[in-house]
N, C-alpha and C positions, 0 to 999 in steps of 0.2 A: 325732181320735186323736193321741195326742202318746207318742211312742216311749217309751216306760219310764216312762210317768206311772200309776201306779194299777195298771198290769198290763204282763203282758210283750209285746213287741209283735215283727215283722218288724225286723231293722234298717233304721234311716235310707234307706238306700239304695233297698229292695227296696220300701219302704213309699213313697216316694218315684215310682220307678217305676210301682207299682200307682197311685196318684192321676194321674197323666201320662196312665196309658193312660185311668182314670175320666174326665177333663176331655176327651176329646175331640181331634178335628181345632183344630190353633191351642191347644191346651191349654198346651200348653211356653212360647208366650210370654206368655201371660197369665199365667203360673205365672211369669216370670220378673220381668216387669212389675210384677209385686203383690209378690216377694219381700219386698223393707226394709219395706217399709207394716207384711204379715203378722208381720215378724220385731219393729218395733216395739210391734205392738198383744200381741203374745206375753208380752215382755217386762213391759208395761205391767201387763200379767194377773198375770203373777205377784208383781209387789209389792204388787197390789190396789186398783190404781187403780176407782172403781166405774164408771166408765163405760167404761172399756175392758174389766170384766168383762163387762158389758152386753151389748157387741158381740160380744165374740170368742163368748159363748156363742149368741148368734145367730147367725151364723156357723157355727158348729159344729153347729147342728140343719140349718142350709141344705146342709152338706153331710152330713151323713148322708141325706140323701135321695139321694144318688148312689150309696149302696151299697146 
């Protein structure tokens, strides 16, 4: 889910919060660990790179299995 993409969402923060507590024990630093990676491949999405679409939307079904 990406804050204001498509539909209204939680803000940043709250939405943020909720995925910390979804990730678990150790979540915070793996979440922190992955930031630039996630923030790159983001990025990369939206100028439409196709292989970074690829992933990210893989990704994106892996974690909708947390909710």
């Amino acid at each position: 889910m990406i804050p204001g993409y498509l539909s209204e969402t939680e803000n940043s923060e709250a939405l943020a919060r909720r995925f910390e507590k979804m990730a678990g024990a150790g979540g915070k630093a793996v979440i922190a660990q992955l930031r630039r990676d996630m923030q790159l491949l983001a990025e990369a999405y939206v100028i439409g790179d196709p292989e970074s679409v690829m992933l990210f939307d893989r990704l994106a079904m892996e974690c909708r299995k947390l909710e």
